[in-house]
PABASE-170914 format. One record per atom (N, C-alpha, C, O): residue in one letter; x negated, y, z. Coordinates in steps of 0.05 Angstrom, whole numbers, padded with zeros to 5 digits, always signed. Layout:
// PABASE-170914
aXYZ...
// end
This chain:
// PABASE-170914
x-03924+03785+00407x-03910+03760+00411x-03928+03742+00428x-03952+03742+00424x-03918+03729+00446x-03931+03720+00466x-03925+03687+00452x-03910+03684+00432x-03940+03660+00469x-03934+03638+00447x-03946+03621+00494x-03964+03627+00510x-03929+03606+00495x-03933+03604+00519x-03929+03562+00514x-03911+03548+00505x-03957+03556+00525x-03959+03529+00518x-03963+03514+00556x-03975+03521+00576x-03942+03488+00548x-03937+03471+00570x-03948+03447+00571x-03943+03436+00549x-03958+03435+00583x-03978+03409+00598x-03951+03387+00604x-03934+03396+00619x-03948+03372+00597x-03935+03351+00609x-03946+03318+00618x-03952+03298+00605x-03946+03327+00642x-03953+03287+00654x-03934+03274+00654x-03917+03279+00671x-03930+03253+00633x-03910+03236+00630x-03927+03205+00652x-03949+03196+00649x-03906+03198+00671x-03920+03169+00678x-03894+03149+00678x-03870+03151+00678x-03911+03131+00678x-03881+03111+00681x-03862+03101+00698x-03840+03089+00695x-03878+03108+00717x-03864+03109+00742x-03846+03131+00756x-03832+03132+00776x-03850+03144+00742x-03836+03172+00746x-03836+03199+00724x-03852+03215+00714x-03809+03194+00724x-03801+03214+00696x-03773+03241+00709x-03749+03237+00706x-03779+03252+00716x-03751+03267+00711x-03755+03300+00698x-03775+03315+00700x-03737+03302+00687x-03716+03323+00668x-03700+03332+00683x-03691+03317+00700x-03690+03363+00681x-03665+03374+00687x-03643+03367+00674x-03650+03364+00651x-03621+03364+00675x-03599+03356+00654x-03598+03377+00631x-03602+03401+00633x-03592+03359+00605x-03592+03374+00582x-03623+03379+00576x-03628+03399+00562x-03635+03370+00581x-03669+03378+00569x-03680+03359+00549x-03678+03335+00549x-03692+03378+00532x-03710+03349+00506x-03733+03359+00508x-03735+03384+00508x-03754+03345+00509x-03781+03347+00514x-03792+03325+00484x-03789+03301+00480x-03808+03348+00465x-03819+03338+00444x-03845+03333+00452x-03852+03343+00474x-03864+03316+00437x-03896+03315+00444x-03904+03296+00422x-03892+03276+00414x-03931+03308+00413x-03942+03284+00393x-03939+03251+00404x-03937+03241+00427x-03940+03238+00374x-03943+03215+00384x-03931+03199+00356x-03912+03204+00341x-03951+03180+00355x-03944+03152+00340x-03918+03134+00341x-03900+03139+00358x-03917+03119+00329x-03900+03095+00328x-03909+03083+00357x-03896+03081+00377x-03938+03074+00350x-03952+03056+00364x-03943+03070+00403x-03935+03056+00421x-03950+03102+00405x-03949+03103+00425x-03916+03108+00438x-03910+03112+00461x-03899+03106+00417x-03869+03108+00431x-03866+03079+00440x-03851+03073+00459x-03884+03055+00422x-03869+03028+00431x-03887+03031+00461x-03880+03031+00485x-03902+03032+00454x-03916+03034+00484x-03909+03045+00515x-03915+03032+00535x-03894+03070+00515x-03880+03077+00525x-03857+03060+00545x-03855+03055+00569x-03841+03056+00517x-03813+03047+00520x-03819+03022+00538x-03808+03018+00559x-03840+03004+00525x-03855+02981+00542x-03854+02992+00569x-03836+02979+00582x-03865+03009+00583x-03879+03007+00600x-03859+03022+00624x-03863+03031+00646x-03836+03018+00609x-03812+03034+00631x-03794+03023+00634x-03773+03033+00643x-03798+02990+00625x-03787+02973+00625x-03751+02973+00621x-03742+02970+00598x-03734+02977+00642x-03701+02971+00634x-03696+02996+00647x-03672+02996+00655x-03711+03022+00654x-03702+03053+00658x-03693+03068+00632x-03711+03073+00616x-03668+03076+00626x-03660+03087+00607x-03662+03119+00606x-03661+03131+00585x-03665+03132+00631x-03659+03147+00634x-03694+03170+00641x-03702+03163+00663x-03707+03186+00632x-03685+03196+00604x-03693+03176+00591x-03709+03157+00595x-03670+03188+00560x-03676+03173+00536x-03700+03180+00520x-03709+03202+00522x-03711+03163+00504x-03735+03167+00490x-03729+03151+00455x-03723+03129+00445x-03735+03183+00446x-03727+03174+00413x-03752+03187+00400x-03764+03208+00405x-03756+03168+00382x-03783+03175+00375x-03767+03186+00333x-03750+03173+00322x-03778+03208+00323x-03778+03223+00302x-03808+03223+00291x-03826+03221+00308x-03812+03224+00270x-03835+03225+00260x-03862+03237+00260x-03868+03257+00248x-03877+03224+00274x-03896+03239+00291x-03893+03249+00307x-03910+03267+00306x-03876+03253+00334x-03861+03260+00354x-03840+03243+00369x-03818+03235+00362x-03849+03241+00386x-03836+03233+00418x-03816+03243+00434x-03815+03264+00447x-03803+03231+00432x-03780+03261+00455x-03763+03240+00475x-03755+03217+00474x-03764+03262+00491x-03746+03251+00515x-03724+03275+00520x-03723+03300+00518x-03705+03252+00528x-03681+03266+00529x-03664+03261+00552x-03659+03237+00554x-03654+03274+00571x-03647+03280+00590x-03612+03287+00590x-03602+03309+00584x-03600+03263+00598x-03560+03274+00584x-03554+03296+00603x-03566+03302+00623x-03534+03305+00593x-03517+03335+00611x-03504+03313+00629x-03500+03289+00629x-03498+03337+00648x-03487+03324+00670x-03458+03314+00665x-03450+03330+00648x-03437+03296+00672x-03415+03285+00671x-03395+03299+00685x-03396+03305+00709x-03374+03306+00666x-03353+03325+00676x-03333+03307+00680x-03329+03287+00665x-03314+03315+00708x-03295+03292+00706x-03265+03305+00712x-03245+03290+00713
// end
């Protein structure tokens, strides 16, 4: 079994996700408010923080 680990540079100035993607990563209370701070009125992706974990979330694309 192979176990294949990924690096992620989150900045705040630049975030993108493929559609449909959630990206988990440690993290506090303290560092999701921090975050969310610092990305000011960009919603996109979304960022929901779970207990001890961070995630960003990236919506599916819009079918019309």
């Amino acid at each position: 079994m192979r176990i294949y680990i990924m690096y992620a540079v989150i900045s705040p100035e630049k975030t993108q996700l493929a559609p449909g993607t959630v990206v988990g990563m440690p993290g506090t209370w303290r560092d999701y408010r921090l975050f969310r701070e610092s990305r000011s009125d960009r919603s996109i992706p979304g960022i929901k923080y779970r207990q001890g974990e961070i995630l960003l979330v990236s919506p599916m694309p819009r079918y019309g």
